[in-house]
C-alpha positions in Angstrom: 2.2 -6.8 13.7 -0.1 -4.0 13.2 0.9 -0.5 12.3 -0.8 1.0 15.6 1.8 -1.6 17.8 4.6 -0.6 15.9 4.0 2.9 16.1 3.9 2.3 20.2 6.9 0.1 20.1 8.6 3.0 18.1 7.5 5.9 20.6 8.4 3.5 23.9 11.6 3.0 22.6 12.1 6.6 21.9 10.9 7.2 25.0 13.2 5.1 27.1 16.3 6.3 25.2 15.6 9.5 25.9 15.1 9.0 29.4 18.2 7.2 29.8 19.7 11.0 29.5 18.1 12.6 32.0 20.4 15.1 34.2 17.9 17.9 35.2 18.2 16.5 38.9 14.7 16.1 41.0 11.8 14.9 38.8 9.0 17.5 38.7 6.8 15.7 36.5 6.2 13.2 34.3 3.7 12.6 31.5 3.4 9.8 29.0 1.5 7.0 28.2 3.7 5.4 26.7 3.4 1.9 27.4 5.7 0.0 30.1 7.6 -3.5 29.3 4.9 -5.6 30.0 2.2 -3.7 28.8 3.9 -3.5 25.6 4.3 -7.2 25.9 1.2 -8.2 26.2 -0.4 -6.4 23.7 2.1 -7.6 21.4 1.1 -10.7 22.8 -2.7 -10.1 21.7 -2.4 -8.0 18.2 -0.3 -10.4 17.1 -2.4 -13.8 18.1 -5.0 -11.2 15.5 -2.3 -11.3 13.3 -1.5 -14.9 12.9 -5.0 -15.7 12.3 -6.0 -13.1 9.8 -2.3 -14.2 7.7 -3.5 -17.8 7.7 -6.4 -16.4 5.1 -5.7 -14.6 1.6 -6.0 -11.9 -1.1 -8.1 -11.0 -3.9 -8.2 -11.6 -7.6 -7.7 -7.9 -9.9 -6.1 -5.8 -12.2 -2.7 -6.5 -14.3 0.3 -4.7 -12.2 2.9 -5.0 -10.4 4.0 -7.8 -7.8 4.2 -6.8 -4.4 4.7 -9.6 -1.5 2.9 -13.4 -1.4 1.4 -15.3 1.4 -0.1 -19.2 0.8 -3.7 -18.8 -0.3 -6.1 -19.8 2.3 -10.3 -19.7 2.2 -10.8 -15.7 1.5 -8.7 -14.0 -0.7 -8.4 -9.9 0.4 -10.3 -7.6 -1.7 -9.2 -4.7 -3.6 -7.7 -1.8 -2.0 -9.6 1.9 -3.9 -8.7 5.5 -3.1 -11.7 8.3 -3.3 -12.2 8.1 -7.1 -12.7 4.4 -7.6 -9.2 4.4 -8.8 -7.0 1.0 -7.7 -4.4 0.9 -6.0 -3.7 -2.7 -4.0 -5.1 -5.8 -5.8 -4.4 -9.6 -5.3 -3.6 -12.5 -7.8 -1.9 -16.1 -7.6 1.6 -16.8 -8.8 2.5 -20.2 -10.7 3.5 -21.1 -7.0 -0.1 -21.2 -6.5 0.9 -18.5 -3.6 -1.0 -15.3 -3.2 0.7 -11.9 -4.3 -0.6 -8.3 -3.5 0.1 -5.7 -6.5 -0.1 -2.2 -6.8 -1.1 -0.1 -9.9 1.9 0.3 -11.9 0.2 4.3 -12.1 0.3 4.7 -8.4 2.7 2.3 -7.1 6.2 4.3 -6.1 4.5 7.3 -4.3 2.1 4.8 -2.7 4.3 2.3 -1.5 5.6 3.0 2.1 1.4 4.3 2.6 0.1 1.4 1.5 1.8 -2.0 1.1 2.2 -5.2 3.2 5.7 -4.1 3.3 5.7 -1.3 5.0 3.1 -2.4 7.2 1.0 -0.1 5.4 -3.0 -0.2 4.9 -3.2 -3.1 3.0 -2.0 -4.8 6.5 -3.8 -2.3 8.5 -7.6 -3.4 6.9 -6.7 -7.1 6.6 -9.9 -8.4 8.3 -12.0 -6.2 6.3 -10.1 -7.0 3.0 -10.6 -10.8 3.7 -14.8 -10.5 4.8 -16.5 -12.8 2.3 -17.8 -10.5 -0.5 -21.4 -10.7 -0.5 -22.1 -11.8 -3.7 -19.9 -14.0 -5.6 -16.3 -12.9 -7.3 -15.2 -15.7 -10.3 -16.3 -19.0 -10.0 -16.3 -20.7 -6.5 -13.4 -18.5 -5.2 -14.2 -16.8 -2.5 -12.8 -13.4 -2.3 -13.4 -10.6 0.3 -15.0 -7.1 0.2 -13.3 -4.1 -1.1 -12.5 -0.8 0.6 -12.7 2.9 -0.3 -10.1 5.3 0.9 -10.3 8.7 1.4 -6.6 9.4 -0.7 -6.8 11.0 -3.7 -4.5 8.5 -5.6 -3.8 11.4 -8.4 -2.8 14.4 -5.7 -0.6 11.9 -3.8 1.2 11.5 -7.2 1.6 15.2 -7.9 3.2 15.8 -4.3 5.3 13.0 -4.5 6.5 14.3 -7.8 6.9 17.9 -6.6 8.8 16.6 -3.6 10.9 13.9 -6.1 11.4 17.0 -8.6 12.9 19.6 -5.6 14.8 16.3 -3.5 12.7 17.4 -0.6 13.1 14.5 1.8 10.4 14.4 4.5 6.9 13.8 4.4 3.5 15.9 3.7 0.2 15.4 4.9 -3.0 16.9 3.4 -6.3 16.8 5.2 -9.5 17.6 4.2 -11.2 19.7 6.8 -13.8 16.6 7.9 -10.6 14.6 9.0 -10.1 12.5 6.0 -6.5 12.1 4.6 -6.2 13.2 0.6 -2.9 12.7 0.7 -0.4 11.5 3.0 3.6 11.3 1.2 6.8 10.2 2.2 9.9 10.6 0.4 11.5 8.8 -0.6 9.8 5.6 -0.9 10.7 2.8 -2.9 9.7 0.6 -6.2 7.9 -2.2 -4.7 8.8 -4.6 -7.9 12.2 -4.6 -6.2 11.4 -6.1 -3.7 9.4 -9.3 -4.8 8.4 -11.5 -2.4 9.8 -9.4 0.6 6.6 -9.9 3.6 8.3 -7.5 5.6 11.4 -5.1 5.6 12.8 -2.7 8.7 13.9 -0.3 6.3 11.1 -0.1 4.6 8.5 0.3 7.2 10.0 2.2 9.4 14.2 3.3 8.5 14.9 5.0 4.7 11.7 4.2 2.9 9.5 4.0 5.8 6.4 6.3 6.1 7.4 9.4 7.7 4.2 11.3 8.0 3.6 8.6 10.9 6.9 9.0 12.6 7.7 10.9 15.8 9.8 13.2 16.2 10.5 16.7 17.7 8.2 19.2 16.4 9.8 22.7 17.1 8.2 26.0 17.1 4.8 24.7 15.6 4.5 23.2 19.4 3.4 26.9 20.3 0.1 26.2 18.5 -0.9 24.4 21.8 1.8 27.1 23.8 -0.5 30.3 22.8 -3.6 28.9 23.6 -2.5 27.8 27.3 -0.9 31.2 27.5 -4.2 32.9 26.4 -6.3 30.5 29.0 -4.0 31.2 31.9 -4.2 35.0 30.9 -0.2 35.4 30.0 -0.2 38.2 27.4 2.6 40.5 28.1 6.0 39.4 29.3 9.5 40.4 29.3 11.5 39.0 26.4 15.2 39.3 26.7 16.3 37.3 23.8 19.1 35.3 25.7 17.4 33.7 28.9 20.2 32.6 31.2 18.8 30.4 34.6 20.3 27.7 36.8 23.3 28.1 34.6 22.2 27.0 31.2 19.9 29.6 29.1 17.1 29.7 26.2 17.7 32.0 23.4 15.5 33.2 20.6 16.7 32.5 17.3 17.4 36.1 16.1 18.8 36.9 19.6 22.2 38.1 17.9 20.8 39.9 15.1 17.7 41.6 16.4 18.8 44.9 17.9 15.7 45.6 19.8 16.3 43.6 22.6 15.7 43.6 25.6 11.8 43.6 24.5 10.1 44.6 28.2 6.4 44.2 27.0 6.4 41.6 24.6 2.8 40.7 23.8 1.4 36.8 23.5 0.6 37.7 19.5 4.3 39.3 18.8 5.7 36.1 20.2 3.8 34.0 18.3 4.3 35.4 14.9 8.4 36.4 15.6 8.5 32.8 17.2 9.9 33.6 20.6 11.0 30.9 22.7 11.7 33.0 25.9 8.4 34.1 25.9 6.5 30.8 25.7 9.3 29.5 28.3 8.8 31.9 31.0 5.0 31.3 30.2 5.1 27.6 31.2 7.4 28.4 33.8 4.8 30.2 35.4 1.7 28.0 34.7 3.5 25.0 36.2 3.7 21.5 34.7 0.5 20.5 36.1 -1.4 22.8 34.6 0.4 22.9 31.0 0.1 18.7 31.1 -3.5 18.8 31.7 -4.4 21.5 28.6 -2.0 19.9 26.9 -4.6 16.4 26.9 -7.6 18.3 27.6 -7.2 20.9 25.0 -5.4 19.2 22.4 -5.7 15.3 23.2 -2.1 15.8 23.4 -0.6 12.9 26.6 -3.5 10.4 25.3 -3.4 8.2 22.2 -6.1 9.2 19.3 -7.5 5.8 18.0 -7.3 5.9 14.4 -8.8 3.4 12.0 -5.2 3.6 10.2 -3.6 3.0 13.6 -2.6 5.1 17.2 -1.6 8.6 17.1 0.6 8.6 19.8 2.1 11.5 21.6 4.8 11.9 24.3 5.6 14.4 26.6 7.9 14.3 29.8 8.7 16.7 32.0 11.4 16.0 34.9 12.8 19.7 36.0 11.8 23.1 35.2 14.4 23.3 32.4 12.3 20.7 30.6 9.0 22.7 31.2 10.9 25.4 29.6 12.0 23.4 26.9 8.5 22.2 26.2 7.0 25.0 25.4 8.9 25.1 22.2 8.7 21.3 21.4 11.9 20.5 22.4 13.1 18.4 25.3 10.5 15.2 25.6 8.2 16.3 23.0 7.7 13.8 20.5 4.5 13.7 17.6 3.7 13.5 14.2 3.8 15.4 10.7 -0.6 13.4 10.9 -1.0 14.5 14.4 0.0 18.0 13.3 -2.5 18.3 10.8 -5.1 17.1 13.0 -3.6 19.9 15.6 -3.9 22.4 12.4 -7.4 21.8 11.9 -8.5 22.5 15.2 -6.3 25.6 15.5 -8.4 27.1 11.9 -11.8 25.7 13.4 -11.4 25.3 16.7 -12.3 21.6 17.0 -10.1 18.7 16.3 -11.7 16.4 14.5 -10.3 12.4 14.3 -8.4 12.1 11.0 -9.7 8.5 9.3 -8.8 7.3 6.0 -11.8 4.5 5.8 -14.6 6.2 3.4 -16.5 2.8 2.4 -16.6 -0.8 2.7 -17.7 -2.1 -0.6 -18.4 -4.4 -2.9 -15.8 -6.5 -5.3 -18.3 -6.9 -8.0 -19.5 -2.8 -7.8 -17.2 -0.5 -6.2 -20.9 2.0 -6.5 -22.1 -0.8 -3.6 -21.4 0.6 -0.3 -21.7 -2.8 2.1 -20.8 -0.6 5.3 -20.2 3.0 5.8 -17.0 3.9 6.7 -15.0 6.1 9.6 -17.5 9.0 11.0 -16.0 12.4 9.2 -16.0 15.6 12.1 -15.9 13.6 14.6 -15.0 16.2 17.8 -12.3 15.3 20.2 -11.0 18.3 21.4 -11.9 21.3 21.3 -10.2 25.1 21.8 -11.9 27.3 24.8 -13.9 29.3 23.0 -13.1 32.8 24.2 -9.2 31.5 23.6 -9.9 30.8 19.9 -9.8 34.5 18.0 -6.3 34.9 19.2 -4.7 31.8 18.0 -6.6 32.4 14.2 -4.9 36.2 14.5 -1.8 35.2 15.4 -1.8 32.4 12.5 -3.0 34.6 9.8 0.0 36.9 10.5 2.5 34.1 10.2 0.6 33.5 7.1 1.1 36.6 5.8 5.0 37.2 6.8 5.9 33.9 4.9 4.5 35.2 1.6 2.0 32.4 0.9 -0.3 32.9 -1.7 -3.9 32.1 -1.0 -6.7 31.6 -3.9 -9.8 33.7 -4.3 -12.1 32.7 -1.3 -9.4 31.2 0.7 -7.7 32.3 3.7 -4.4 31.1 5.1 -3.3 30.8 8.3 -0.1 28.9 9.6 3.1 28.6 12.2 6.3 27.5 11.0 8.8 25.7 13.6 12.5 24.6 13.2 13.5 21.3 15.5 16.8 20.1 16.6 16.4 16.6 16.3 18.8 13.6 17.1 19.0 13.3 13.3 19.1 17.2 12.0 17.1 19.9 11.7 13.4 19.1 11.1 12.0 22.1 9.4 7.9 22.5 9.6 5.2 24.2 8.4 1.4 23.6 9.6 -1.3 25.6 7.5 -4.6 25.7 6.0 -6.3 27.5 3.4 -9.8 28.2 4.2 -12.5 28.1 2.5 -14.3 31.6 3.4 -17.4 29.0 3.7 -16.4 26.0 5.0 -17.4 26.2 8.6 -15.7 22.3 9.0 -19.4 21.1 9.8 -19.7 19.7 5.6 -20.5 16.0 5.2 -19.8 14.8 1.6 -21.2 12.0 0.2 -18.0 11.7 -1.8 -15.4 14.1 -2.5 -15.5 14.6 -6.4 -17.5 18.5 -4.9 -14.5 19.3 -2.3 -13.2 21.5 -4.8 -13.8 25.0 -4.0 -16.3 24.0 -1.3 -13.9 22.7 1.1 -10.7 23.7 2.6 -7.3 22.0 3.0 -4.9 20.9 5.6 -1.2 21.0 4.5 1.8 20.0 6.8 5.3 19.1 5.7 8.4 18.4 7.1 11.6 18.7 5.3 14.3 16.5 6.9 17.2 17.7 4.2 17.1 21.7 4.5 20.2 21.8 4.7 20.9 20.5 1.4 18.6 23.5 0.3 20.3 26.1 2.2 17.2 26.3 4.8 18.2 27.7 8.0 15.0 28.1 9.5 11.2 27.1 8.4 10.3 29.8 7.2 13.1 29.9 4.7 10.8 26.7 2.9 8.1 28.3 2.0 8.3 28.3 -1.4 8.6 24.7 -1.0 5.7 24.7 1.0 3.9 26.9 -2.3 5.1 24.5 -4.6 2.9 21.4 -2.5 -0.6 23.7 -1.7 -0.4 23.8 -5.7 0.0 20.6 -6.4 -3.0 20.1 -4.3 -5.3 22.8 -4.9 -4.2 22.8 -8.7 
């Protein structure tokens, strides 16, 4: 089953337990795609007829390393699986069975595995009728083998964050974009040896329970949901509002997370940019309540492609907001309630916040070929590809408000970078989730760069960097902000 139809499966299921709990009495509104039953069904239905055919085909010959899962060997075997460098990282070979195993390099394999392998219904899956394309020229002998693949990752900075998050028990994931949309790294910890797990075509846990991938994962995004909150407060022309710091309506109430140790409330004229770098939930409550959930649901899509899936060529981004009373309007504006996205989609969201545009994130740089991994037989996914964008005359305020939270979380920023970022702190069904979204800019990167390959990013480019931390606790993290130095400790490992 492919990773996009999992991914929906996961989010419909979320969806329908959570709507299962529903007590807000009348619906006001309601806005997912999330797919019914039967559409669900159906597609199953189709993706996996894909499935079923490509499976009945095979893998490709490589390096020496480390035996992942086996399939019978058919016609094609899949080619080899490269990250930016020319580095490998999935290969194939035949066992004594005469059966067809996948391997990962030994050098790569751990921090790569719940990314990457069959497994985990990771990218070696993902680009199985590309992997299994005759090769244009011949492989070894009369086997036939398929074309290879180029990925954007930088197998080497995926290492160092794994490492950095192995080192400091940081359990969660972290996702580093380059500013054209390509993934350089994308980590989940923990993730598991795949040696352990010879011969294992697929496992629950590890594509989607302990060891699955987490950057892909839904979940509740707290306070960095005010990203998307500040600009629909700036387009609707909310900038001053009263801020009480314990909200109390219809008998329940919203309260600001220093609402028993900030003195200074009541605040009567709290502005749209103090809310956004103290993190007030009132505010950004009492701003949705008065746009209306009509409104906030339609910039929520139009703005930020946030209600529709983003077709990735690594699978769907999908999304989910529902809104079924005004308490959950409320709620929304602080991504709690129905709010459900991704640790990826959050970087994608970052990008556009720094630039203005959101771009489609891809991890496909080049089909090439087996023989030459110089060959390029078919370019790969189109980098800064716009599709969303920020209002422009709604864009100098959101890039203010993020510097400051940049600059109160004590982030350092190289020469000729500048960092801009929102921290958020979600009550989830399974802990605290503890965020932070930022980039560090290139003074000169304008996000409009095309590189032919990425060995110049380097001090030309800038970088993307989300993580979520799923274990604060076991840190002694209250609240987000309270990580950065975690967060430090990762933009090092990259930039470094």
């Amino acid at each position: 089953m492919e990773l996009g139809l999992r991914r929906k499966l996961a989010a419909f299921l979320c969806v329908s337990m959570s709507a299962s709990f529903v007590s807000c009495g009348d619906i006001v509104e309601k806005a997912s795609d999330s797919p019914t039953s039967s559409a669900v069904t159906s597609e199953a239905v189709s993706e996996v007829s894909e499935d079923a055919e490509a499976s009945a085909q095979t893998t490709a010959p490589a390096v020496t390393t480390s035996a992942v899962s086996t399939t019978t060997v058919a016609d094609v075997k899949k080619g080899i699986l490269y990250d930016a460098d020319g580095d490998v990282l999935v290969s194939g070979d035949v066992n004594e069975e005469n059966e067809e195993i996948r391997v990962l390099n030994p050098d790569y394999k751990i921090p790569m595995a719940n990314l990457v392998s069959e497994m985990s219904e990771g990218l070696d899956m993902t680009f199985e009728k590309k992997l299994r394309t005759p090769n244009p020229s011949p492989v070894s002998g009369d086997e036939k083998v398929g074309q290879s693949i180029q990925l954007t990752l930088d197998a080497d900075k995926q290492n160092a964050v794994y490492q950095y998050m192995a080192d400091m028990n940081i359990v969660g994931a972290a996702v580093v974009m380059r500013s054209d949309g390509s993934i350089m790294a994308e980590v989940s910890y923990p993730s598991y040896n795949p040696d352990d797990y010879y011969k294992v075509k697929h496992n629950e846990d590890l594509a989607w329970g302990t060891y699955g991938n987490k950057a892909f994962q839904n979940a509740e995004p707290g306070s960095v949901f005010k990203i998307m909150s500040e600009v629909i407060s700036d387009k609707h022309g909310i900038y001053s509002l009263y801020d009480d710091g314990t909200w109390y309506y219809d008998g329940t109430s919203i309260v600001n997370w220093d609402h028993d140790t900030n003195f200074s409330y009541p605040i009567p004229d709290r502005s749209l940019y103090s809310a956004f770098i103290n993190s007030s939930n009132i505010y950004f409550a009492k701003a949705f309540d008065q746009i209306g959930a009509e409104a906030v649901l339609a910039d929520l899509n139009d703005i930020f492609h946030f209600g529709t899936d983003i077709d990735c060529d690594f699978g769907n981004l999908h999304n989910n907001v529902e809104i079924y009373c005004q308490d959950d309007l409320r709620r929304t504006a602080f991504g709690q309630s129905y709010v459900l996205t991704s640790p990826m989609y959050l970087a994608a969201l970052t990008r556009e916040a720094v630039f203005g545009d959101m771009v489609r994130p891809f991890v496909l740089k080049n089909v090439v070929d087996t023989n030459d991994f110089g060959t390029v037989i078919e370019e790969g996914s189109k980098p800064n590809e716009v599709i969303a964008s920020i209002p422009t005359n709604c864009r100098e305020g959101l890039l203010n408000c993020m510097s400051g939270v940049g600059a109160n979380i004590g982030i350092y920023a190289p020469e000729g970078y500048n960092f801009y970022a929102k921290t958020g702190t979600a009550e989830t069904w399974m802990g605290d989730f503890l965020y932070i979204t930022g980039c560090m800019k290139n003074v000169n990167d304008n996000g409009t760069a095309v590189y032919g390959d990425y060995s110049d990013y380097a001090g030309q480019g800038s970088y993307i960097v989300v993580i979520q931390i799923r274990n604060g606790g076991d840190h002694g993290f209250e609240f987000a902000s309270e990580s950065a130095q975690v967060y430090q400790g990762i933009v090092n490992a990259v930039m470094n």
